[in-house]
C-alpha positions as CSV (number, residue, x, y, z in Angstrom):
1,X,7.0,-6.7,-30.4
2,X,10.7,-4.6,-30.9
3,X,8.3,-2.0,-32.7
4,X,6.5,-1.8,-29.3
5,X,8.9,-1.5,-27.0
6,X,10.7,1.0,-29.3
7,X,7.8,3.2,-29.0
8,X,7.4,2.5,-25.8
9,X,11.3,3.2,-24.8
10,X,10.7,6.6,-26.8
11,X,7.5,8.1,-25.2
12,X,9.0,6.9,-21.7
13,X,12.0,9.0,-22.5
14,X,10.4,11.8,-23.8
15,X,8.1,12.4,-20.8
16,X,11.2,11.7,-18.5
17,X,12.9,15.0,-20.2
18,X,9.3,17.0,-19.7
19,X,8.8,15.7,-16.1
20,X,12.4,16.6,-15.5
21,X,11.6,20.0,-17.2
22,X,8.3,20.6,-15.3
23,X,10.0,19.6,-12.2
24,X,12.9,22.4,-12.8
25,X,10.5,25.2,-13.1
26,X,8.3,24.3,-10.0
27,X,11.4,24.8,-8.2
28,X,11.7,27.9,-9.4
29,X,8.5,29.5,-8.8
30,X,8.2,29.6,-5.2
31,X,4.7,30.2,-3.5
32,X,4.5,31.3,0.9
33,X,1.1,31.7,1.7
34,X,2.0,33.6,5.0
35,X,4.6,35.5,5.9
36,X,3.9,35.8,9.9
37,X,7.4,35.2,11.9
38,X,7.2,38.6,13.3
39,X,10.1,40.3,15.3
40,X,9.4,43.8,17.2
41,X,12.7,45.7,16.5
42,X,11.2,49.4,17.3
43,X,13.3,49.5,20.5
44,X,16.4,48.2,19.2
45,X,16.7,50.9,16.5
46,X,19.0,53.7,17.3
47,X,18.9,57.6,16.4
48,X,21.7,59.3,15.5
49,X,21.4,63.3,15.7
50,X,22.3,64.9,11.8
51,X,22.4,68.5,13.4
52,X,21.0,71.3,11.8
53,X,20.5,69.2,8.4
54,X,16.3,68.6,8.3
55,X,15.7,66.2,5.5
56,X,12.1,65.4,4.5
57,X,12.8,62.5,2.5
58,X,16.3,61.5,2.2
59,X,17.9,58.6,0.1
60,X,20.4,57.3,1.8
61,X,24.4,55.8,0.5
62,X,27.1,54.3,2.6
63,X,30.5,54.1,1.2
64,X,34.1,54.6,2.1
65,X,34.1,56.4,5.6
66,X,30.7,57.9,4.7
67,X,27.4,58.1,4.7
68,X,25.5,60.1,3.0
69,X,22.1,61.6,2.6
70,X,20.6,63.5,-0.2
71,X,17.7,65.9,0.0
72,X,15.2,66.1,-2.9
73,X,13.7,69.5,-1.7
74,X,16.9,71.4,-1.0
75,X,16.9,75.0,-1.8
76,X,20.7,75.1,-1.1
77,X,22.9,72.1,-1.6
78,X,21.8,68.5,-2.5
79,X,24.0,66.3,-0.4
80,X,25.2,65.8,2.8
81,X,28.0,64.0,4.0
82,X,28.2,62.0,7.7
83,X,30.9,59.8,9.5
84,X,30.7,56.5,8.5
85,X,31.7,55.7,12.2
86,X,29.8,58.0,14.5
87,X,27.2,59.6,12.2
88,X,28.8,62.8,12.7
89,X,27.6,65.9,10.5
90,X,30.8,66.6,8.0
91,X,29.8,68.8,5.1
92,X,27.1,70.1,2.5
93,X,27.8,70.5,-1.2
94,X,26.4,69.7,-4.4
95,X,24.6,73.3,-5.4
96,X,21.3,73.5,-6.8
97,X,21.1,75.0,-9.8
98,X,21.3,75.3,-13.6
99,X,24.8,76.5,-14.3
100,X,27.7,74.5,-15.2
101,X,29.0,72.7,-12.1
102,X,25.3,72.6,-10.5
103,X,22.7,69.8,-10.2
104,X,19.2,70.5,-11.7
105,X,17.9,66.9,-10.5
106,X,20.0,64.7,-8.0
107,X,20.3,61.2,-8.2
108,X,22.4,58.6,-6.8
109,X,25.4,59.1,-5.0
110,X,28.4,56.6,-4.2
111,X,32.0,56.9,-3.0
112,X,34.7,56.1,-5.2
113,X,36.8,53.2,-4.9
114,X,39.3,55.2,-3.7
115,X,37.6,56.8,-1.6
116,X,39.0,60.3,-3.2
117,X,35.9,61.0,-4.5
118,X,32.3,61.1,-4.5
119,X,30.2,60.8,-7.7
120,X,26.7,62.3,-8.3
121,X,24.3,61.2,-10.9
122,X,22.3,64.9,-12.1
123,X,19.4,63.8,-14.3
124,X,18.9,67.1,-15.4
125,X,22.4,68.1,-17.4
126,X,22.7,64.3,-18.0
127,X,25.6,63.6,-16.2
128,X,27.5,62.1,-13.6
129,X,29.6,64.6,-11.6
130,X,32.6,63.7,-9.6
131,X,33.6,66.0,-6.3
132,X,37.2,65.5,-4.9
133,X,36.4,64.9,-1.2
134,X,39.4,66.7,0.2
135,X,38.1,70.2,-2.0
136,X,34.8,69.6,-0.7
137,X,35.9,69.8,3.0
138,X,38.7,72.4,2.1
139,X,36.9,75.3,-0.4
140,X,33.2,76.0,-0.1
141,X,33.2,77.2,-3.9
142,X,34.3,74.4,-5.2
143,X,32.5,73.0,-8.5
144,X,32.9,69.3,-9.8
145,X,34.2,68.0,-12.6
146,X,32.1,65.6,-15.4
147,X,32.8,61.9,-15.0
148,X,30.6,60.8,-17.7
149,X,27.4,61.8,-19.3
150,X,23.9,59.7,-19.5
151,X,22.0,58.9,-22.3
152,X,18.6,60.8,-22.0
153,X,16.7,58.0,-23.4
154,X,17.0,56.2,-20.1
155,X,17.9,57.2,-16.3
156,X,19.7,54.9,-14.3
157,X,17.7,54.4,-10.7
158,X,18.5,52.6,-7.5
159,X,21.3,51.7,-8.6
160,X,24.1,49.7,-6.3
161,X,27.5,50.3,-7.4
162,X,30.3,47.2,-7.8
163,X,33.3,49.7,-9.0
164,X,33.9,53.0,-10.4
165,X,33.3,51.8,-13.8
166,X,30.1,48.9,-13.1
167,X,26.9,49.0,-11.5
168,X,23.2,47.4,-11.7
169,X,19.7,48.6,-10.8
170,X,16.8,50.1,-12.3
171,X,16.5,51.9,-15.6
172,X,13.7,54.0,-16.2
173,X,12.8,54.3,-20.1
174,X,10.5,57.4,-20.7
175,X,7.6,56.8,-22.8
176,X,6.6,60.1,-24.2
177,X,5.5,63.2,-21.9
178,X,4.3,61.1,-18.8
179,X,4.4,57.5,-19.5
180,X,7.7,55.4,-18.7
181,X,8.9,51.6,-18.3
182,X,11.0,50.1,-15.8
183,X,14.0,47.3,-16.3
184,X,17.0,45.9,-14.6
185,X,20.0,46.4,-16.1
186,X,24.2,46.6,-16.3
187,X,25.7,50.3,-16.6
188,X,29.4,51.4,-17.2
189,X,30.1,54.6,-15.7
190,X,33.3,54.7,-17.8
191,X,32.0,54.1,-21.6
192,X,28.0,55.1,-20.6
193,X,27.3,51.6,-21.8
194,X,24.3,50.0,-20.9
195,X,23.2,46.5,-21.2
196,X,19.4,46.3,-20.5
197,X,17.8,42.8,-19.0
198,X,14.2,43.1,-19.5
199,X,12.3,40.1,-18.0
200,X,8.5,40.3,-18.4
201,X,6.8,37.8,-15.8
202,X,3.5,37.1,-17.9
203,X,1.1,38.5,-15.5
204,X,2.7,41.6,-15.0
205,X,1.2,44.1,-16.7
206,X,3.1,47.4,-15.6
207,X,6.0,46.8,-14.4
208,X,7.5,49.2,-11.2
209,X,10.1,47.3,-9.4
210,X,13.2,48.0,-6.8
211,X,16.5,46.5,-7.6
212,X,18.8,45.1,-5.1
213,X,22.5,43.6,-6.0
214,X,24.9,42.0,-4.9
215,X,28.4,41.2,-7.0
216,X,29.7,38.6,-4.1
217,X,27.0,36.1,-4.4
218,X,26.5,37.1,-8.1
219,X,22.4,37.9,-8.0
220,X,20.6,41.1,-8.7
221,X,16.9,40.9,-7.2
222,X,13.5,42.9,-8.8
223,X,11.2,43.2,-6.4
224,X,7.9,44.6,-7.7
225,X,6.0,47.4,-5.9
226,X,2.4,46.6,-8.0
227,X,2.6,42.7,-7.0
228,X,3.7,40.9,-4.4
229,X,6.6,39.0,-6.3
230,X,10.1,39.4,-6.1
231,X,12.1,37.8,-8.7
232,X,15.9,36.7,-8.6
233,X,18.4,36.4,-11.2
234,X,22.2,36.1,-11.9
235,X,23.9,39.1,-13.2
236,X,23.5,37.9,-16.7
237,X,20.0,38.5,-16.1
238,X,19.0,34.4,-16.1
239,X,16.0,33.8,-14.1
240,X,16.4,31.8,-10.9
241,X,13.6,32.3,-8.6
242,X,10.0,34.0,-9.0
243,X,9.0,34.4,-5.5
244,X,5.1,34.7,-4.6
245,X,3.5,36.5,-1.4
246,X,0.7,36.1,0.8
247,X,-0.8,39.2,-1.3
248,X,0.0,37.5,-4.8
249,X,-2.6,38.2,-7.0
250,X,-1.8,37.9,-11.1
251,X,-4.9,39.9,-11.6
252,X,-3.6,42.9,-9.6
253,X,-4.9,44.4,-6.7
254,X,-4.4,48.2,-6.6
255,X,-2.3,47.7,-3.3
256,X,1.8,49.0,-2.7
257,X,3.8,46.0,-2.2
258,X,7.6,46.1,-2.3
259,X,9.4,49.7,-1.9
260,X,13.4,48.9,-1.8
261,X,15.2,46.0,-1.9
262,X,19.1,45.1,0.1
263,X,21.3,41.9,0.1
264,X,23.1,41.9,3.0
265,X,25.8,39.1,3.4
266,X,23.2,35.8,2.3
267,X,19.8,37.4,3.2
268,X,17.6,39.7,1.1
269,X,15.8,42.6,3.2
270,X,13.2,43.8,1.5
271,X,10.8,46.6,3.0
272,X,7.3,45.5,2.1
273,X,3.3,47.6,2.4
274,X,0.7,45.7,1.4
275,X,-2.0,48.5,1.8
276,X,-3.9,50.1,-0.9
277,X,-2.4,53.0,-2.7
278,X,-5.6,55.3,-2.0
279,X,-4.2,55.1,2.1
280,X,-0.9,56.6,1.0
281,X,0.8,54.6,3.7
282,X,4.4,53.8,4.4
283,X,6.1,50.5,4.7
284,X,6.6,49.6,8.9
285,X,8.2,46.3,7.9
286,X,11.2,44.2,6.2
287,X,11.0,40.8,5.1
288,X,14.2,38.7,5.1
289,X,14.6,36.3,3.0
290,X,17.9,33.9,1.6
291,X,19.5,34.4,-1.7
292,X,16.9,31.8,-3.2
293,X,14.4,33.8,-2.2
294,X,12.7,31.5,1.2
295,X,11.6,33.2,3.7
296,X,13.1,33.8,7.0
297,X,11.1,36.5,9.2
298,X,9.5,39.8,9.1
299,X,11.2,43.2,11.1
300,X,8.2,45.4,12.5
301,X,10.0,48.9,12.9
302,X,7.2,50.5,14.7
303,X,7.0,53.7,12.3
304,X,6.5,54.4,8.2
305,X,10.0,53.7,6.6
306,X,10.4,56.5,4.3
307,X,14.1,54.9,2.9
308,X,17.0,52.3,3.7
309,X,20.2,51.0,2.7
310,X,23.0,48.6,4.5
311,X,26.2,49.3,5.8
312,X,27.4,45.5,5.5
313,X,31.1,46.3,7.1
314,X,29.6,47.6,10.4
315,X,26.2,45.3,10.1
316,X,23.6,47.7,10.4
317,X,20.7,48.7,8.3
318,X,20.4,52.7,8.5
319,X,16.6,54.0,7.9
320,X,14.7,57.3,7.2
321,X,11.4,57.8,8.7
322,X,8.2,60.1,9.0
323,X,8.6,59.7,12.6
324,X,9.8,61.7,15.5
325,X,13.2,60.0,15.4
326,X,14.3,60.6,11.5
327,X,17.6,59.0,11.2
328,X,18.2,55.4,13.2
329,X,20.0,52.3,12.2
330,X,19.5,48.5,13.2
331,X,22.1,46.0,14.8
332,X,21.9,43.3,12.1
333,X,24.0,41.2,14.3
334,X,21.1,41.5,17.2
335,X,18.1,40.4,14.8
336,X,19.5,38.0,11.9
């Protein structure tokens, strides 16, 4: 009899711990079969005029008094510089070219902590340049100096910037002549440093995601643009929450799903497709979500988003579109 009630005290136990277990990770795989609390923002967005600066496509970076927007095809100079306040035009710099000083291929852009300078990521020297702000608004032939160089086995990519010296996004791995791979990961500007957190959900086959961060509520978020799952972690790169869509399928389903990803205060905004890739479309929505990845509502924006990021001081989200009115930004306060 003690024989059977050990056993029996043993494989109750033991099923406890993979109950327990097995109830952790249902928790955190999260599954919304719709995603239909719909809010029409279109005529609460509001343009703001950048002069004689005509951007096609333009990334966008808030930071310090500024914002500023880069320009992919520019003939001239790569970035231009805004009030943070009104949205005024300020300046151009950041020279196209080959030469020392010059940017072959711009990438991100952020304002020191300072706010004394501006630092440019240029893919093609494999460096990040650094621009004094009061020489760039006092001497048009100014040239930059080298803050630190990259390592040309990977390129960091929408990246959000904590400091001077820390920031997270996405690295891009090349793969030969055409072929690359896509992480999250930790990069020191300072040392060049990079600490690589490559999670592979198992039905993920190619991997393209956005990265969103955010070093107040300590997450960083992938959300994938060939699925519809967004995944959350802690900036150790510990899984908390795999969050499914409406459009999950583990199979993939040749559609665009996620195309950037923001955490503003304690939601996630993430603007979201859906269609096929062969229509070419752009995203006309955000979802919202909460920093464990449930979902809130959906902002229609009336036109094809082309890019975003937050200004979380002054509450707004500030947008690029294909669209008659290029440049607008949202009233967060208004809608969440």
């Amino acid at each position: 009899m003690r024989i059977f009630m050990r056993i029996f005290i043993i494989l109750f136990l033991s099923l406890s711990v993979l109950w327990g277990c097995s109830s952790a990770d249902n928790e955190s795989e999260k599954y919304q079969s719709s995603r239909n609390q719909i809010i029409d923002v279109k005529d609460k967005l509001i343009g703001f005029n950048q002069e004689d600066v005509f951007l096609k496509d333009a990334p966008i970076s808030v930071g310090g008094n500024f914002v500023i927007l880069r320009d992919y095809g520019s003939n001239n100079k790569f970035i231009h510089l805004f009030s943070r306040s009104d949205y005024s035009y300020i300046t151009s710099f950041g020279e196209r070219g080959e030469g020392p000083g010059e940017i072959v291929s711009i990438g991100d852009v952020m304002v020191s902590d300072n706010e004394k300078s501006i630092y440019a990521i240029d893919y093609g020297h494999y460096v990040v340049y650094e621009y004094e702000v009061d020489s760039i608004l006092s001497n048009a032939n100014y040239k930059p100096t080298i803050k630190s160089r990259l390592d040309p086995s990977l390129f960091p990519s929408w990246i959000t910037f904590f400091s001077d010296t820390l920031a997270y996004g996405k690295l891009i791995i090349p793969k030969g002549t055409s072929a690359h791979s896509e992480v999250a990961g930790k990069w020191n500007l300072q040392t060049g440093e990079v600490v690589i957190y490559d999670y592979q959900h198992p039905d993920v086959e190619i991997k393209r995601i956005m990265v969103g961060a955010s070093q107040r509520h300590g997450i960083y978020v992938e959300a994938n643009n060939r699925y519809d799952l967004m995944s959350i972690f802690d900036l150790h790169g510990n899984l908390k929450y795999n969050v499914y869509g409406p459009n999950w399928d583990r199979r993939g389903d040749n559609k665009q799903h996620f195309r950037n990803v923001v955490i503003y205060k304690n939601r996630i905004i993430a603007m979201y497709d859906g269609e096929l890739y062969e229509k070419l479309n752009l995203p006309r929505v955000c979802h919202v979500f909460d920093l464990e990845g449930n979902y809130i509502k959906t902002l229609d924006m009336g036109a094809g988003i082309l890019r975003m990021s937050v200004d979380e001081e002054n509450d707004r989200l500030i947008f690029c579109f294909n669209d008659a009115m290029q440049f607008a930004y949202l009233d967060l306060k208004e809608v969440l």
